[in-house]
N, C-alpha and C positions, 0 to 999 in steps of 0.2 A: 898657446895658452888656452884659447877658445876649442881646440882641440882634446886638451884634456878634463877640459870643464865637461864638455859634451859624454866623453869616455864615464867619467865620474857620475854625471845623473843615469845614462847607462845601467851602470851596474848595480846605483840604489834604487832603480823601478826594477828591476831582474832581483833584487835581494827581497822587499814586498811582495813580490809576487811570487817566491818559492816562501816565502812566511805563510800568506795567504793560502797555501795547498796544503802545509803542515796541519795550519789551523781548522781545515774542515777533517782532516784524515783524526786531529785527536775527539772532535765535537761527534763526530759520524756515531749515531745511536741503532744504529741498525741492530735487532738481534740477535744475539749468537743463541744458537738452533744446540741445547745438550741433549741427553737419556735421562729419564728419571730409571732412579735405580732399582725401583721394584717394579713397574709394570716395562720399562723398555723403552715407552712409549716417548717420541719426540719432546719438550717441554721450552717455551720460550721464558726466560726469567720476564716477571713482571708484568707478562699478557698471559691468556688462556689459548691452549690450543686444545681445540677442541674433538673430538674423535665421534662418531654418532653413525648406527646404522641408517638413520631415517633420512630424509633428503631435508636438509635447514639451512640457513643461510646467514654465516656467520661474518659482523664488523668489528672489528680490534679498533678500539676508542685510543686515542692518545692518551687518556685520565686513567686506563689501566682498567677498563671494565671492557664485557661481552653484551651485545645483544643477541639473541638467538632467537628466529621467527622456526618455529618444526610444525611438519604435515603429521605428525605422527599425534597421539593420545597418552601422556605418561601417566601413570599408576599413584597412587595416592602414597607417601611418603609414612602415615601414621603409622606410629609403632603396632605392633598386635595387640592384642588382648591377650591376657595371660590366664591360665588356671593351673592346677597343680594335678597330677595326673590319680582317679580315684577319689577328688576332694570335689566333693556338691561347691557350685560357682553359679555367678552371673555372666550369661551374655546379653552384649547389646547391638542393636541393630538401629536403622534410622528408617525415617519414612515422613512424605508429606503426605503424606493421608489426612485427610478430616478424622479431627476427634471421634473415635469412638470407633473408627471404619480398619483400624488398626489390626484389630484382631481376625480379619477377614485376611491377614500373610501369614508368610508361611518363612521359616530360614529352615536353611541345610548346611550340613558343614562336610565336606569333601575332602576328597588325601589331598594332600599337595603335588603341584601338576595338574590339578583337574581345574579349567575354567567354567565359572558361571555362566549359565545356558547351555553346558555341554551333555552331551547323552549322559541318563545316571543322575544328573541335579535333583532331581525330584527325591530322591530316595537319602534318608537320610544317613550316614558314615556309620557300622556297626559298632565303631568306636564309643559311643553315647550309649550310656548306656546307664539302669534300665532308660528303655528308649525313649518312654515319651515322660523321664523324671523331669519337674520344674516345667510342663505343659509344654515343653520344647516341640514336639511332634503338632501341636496345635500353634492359634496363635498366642502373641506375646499378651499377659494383664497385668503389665507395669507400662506405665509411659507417663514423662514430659519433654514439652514442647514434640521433639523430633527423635529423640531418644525412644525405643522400648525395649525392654530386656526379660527376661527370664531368670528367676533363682531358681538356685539346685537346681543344674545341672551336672553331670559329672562324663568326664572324657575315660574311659579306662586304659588309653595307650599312650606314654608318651611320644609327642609329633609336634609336628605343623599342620594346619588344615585350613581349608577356604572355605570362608563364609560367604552363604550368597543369600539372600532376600529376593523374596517375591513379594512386589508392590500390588497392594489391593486395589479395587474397584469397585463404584456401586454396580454397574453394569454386568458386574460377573459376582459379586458378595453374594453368600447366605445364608445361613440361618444361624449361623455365629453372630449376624451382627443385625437380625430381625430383618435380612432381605430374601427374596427369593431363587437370587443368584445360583449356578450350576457347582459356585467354586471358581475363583480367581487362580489358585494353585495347583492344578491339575496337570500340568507338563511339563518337561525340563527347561523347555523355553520360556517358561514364565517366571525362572530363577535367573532374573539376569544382572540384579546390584549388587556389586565386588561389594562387599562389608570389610573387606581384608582378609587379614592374616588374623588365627587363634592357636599363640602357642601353649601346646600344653608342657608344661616342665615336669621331670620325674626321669627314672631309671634307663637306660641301656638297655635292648630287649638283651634275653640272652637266653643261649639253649644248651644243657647239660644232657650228658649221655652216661650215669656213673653206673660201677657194676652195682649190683644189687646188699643194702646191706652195709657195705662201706663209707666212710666219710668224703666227703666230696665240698671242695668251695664253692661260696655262695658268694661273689665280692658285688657291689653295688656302683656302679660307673654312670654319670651324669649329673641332673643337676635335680636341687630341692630338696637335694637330703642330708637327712641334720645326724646328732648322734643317738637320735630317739626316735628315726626312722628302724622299721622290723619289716620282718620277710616271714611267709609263710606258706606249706606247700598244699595242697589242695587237691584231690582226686578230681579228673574230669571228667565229665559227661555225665553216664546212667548213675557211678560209683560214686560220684559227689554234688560239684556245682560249681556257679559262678562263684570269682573273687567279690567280694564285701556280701556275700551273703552267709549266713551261720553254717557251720561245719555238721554232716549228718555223724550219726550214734555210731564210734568206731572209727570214725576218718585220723581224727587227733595223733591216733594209737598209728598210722598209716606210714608217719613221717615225723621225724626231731628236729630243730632247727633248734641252734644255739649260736650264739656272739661267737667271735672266734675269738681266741685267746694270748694273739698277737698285738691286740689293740690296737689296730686299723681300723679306720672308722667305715662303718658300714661294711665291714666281713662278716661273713656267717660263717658254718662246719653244717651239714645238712647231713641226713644216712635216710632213707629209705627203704619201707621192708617188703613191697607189695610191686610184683612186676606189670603197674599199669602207666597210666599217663597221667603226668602231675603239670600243673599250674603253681606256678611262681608270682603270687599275691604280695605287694607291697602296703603299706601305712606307712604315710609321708613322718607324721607323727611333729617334732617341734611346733609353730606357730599355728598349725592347722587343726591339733587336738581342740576335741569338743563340737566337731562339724555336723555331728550328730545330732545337736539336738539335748544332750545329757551329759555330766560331768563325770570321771571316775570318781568312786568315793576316794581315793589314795592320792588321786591328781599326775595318773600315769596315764601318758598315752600310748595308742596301740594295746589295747588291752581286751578289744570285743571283736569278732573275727567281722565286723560290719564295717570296722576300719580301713580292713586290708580290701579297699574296692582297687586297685590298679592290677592291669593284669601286665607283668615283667618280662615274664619267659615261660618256658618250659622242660619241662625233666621227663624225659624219656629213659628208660633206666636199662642196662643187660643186666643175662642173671637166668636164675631156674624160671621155669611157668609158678606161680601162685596165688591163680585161681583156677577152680573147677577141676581140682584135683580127683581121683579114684581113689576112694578109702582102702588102704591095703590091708588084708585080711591076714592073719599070722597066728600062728599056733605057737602055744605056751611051750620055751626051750625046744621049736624045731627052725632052724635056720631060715631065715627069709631074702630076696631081694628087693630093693630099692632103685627106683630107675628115677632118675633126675634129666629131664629135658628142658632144653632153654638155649641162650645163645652167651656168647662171652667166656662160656664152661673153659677151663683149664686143668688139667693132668696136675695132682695136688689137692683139687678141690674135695671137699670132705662135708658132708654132713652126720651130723645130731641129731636120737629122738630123744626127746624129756617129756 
């Protein structure tokens, strides 16, 4: 009897103690290590794990938080500054400078890729353009508290681009701010505060090669444009000029641009008659008419060629030569020739006098 009393307690400390193994195997919180699906990357449910070039040092908290101590410098999170590409804008910069001592900096705005203080800082992005519009090229004469900024400014490409500031000095100020300073901003090393990012929003560059004469699309890809955005083509260099400045006597006559008549928004149908080099001039046009300064009397925008300040693309055109032609000299009902040279020419091709 005491025999099997004994056998009996036995088996109920042996039944506990396979209970008691159960119970930690179902409690056991440990981890399970997935993929997340779009980077790959290892992921613990409920903790962070954390991935970093820089050398830091990471505690996984039971409460489901991170602390991370990093040797490294991260980058300021603030959105960019925005402007509209061709459209006069405000940029802002910051600075502790003493009142007044503000205008003795300088900002630059650089491609993207280029850091502050790197060779080239000094010199400001040809993009900006005219260059020193809204005093940009000088210093800033708006400011509060830590703010200063500049109006009218205009970017003519769409991008991204880095803003960098050079902090003034009385030590180096002068005569912008009634000191006798050499100039604070004299060298790329003296642009060395990240201001950020300045995107500018607008068009897709693009480059057209059509034959000469024929119709050719003009479609518009990117962002900020409405259905009262226009396009227009513009002679370069000697033969015309910049985007948003007036068309010379005879350019007009140059090149047609019309809507296309698929009703796509932002297509155009373009023909060109003059085998030189064109610029593709944008006007934002929707929210940004009247940037000017003066209203249309009709209340249309994109209507003065001062609008079209973005520069888009280019058109390089094939085709006969048509300039600097040899007047051909021809006698009344005696046969003549015609010689047509150019590039693009095709077996077919035919010309007209009238």
């Amino acid at each position: 009897m005491a025999a099997r009393r004994r056998a009996s307690n036995s088996l109920s400390i042996l039944l506990l103690f396979l209970l008691a193994i159960a119970s930690l195997a179902v409690n056991d919180d440990s981890p399970v290590v997935q993929h997340d699906s779009a980077s790959g990357e290892p992921t613990v449910p409920g903790r962070s794990l954390m991935t970093a070039s820089s050398t830091s040092t990471t505690t996984a908290m039971e409460t489901n938080t991170t602390t991370t101590t990093s040797t490294t410098t991260t980058t300021s999170t603030t959105a960019p500054q925005q402007l509209v590409a061709g459209v006069f804008g405000r940029l802002i910069a910051h600075t502790l400078a003493p009142e007044g001592l503000e205008a003795a900096g300088r900002v630059r705005l650089r491609p993207l890729g280029k850091d502050c203080g790197d060779p080239g800082t000094s010199v400001m992005d040809v993009s900006v353009q005219p260059p020193c519009a809204g005093h940009i090229c000088r210093g800033p004469v708006h400011r509060l508290g830590s703010e200063v900024w500049w109006e009218g400014v205009r970017i003519i490409h769409a991008g991204v681009y880095h803003m960098c500031w050079c902090e003034p000095r009385r030590d180096c100020a002068g005569l912008e701010v009634g000191l006798t300073g050499p100039g604070c901003c004299l060298e790329d090393a003296n642009f060395t505060q990240d201001e950020g990012w300045v995107e500018v929003l607008g068009p897709n560059w693009m480059e057209r090669a059509p034959v000469l004469g024929r119709p050719f699309p003009l479609a518009l890809t990117g962002t900020a444009i409405y259905s009262s955005s226009r396009v227009l083509l513009r002679l370069y260099g000697e033969h015309g000029g910049a985007c948003g400045e007036g068309r010379l006597e005879g350019e007009p006559e140059a090149s047609s641009v019309t809507l296309s008549e698929d009703g796509v928004l932002a297509a155009f149908e373009a023909r060109i008659f003059r085998r030189l080099r064109y610029l593709v001039c944008w006007c934002a046009g929707g929210p940004h008419a009247g940037t000017y300064g003066w209203i249309d009397p009709m209340g249309l925008p994109c209507t003065s060629d001062l609008e079209f300040g973005a520069e888009v693309g280019v058109v390089v055109p094939e085709g006969p030569h048509t300039e600097d032609l040899v007047p051909i000299q021809a006698v009344v009902a005696v046969p003549f020739s015609v010689e047509v040279i150019g590039d693009g020419l095709v077996i077919g091709d035919r010309v007209r006098i009238v």
